[in-house]
N, C-alpha and C positions, 0 to 999 in steps of 0.2 A: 504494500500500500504506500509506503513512503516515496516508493519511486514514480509512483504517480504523481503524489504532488509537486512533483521538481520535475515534470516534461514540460520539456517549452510545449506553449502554443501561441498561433496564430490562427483567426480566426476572422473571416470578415463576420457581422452583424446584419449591415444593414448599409445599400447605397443610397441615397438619396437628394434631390435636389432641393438646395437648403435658400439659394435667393436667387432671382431672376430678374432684372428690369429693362426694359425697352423707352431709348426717347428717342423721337426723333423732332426734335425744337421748330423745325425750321420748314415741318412739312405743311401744306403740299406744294407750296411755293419753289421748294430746292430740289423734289423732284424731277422738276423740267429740267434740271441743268443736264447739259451733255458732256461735262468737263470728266474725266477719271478721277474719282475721290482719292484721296490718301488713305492709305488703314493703318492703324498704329493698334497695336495687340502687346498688352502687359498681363503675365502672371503673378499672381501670387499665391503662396502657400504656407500652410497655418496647421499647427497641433495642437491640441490639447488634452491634457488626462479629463474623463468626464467621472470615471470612477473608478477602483481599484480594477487596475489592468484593463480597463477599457478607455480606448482613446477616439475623438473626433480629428479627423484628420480632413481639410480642406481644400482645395485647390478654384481660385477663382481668377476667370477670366475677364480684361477690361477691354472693349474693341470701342477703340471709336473712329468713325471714319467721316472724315471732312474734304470738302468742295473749296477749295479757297481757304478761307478761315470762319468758313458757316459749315457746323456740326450737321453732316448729312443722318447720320443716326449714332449713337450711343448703347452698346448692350454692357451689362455686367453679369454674368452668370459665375454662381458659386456654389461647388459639384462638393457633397461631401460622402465621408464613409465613417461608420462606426466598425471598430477594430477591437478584438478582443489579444492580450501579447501580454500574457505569463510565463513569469520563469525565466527569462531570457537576458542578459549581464544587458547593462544602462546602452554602453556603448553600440549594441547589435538592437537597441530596443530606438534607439536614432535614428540609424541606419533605414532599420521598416516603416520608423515615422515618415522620414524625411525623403524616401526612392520608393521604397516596394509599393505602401499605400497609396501615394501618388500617381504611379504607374495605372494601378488596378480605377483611379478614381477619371484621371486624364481623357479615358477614350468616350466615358458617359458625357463629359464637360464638351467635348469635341462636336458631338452630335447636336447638343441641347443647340450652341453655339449657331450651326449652321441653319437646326433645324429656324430657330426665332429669327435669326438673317429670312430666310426662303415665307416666312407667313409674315414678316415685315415689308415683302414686297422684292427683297433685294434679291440678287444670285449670292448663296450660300458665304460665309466664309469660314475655309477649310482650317481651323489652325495646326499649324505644324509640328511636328513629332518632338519632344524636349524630352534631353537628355536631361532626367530627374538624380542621378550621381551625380553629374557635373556637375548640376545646381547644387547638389547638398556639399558635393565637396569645394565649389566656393564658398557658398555660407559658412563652414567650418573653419577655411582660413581666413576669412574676412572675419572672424567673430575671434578665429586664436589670436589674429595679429592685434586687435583689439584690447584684447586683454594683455598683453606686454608682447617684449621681443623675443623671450625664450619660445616661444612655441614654434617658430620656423623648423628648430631640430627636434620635435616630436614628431615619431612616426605613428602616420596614419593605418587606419585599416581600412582594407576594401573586401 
């Protein structure tokens, strides 16, 4: 029995989509334009424990796409998961925050994305494949160098 209670696990819960918002300021006026909008797409990603060994882990997309300097629309979608992760040392329990559950949350946020583009009117927009490592392993150095200079010679794990 003992060895049971020390198996790690991983366990998703539950995906769900946690916020959604659609503007578009400047319609139906900016619709006529025939210029090529700009698309400018920013992520952001977010953890937090909600309860013992269970975590909400987020990933939220910002598109906004503009004509000139008039907002042709505006989406914010933010995809999340509930994560169960016992047992498992702090450092590998980052790790699944910060890569694996993002991965698993990324492709639900991808669709939502296009989907609220294509009933807004628009042609879809596809957002592209992100490497969720590299993002964590800059946040990592970006937060050791932060914290003083010694951590350049701490080795990482991957």
């Amino acid at each position: 029995m003992a060895e049971e209670n020390n198996t790690p696990v991983f366990q998703i819960q539950r995906m769900y989509l946690k916020d959604l918002s659609l503007e578009q300021p400047h319609a139906p006026q900016i619709l006529l334009e025939q210029t090529q909008p700009q698309v400018d797409i920013n992520l952001a990603l977010a953890a937090e424990p909600v309860a013992e060994g269970i975590f909400e882990v987020a990933v939220t997309a910002t598109v906004t796409t503009k004509v000139g300097d008039k907002t042709l629309f505006l989406i914010e979608a933010k995809q999340a998961g509930i994560f169960e992760i016992r047992n498992v040392p702090q450092e590998q329990t980052e790790g699944i925050l910060g890569i694996v559950c993002p991965q698993m949350i990324y492709p639900y946020l991808r669709a939502v994305v296009s989907d609220v583009c294509t009933r807004a009117g628009f042609p879809p927009v596809l957002l592209t494949e992100v490497n969720f490592q590299a993002m964590f392993e800059a946040q990592q150095a970006a937060r050791d160098a932060a914290a003083g200079g010694d951590a350049a010679v701490a080795p990482t794990l991957n």
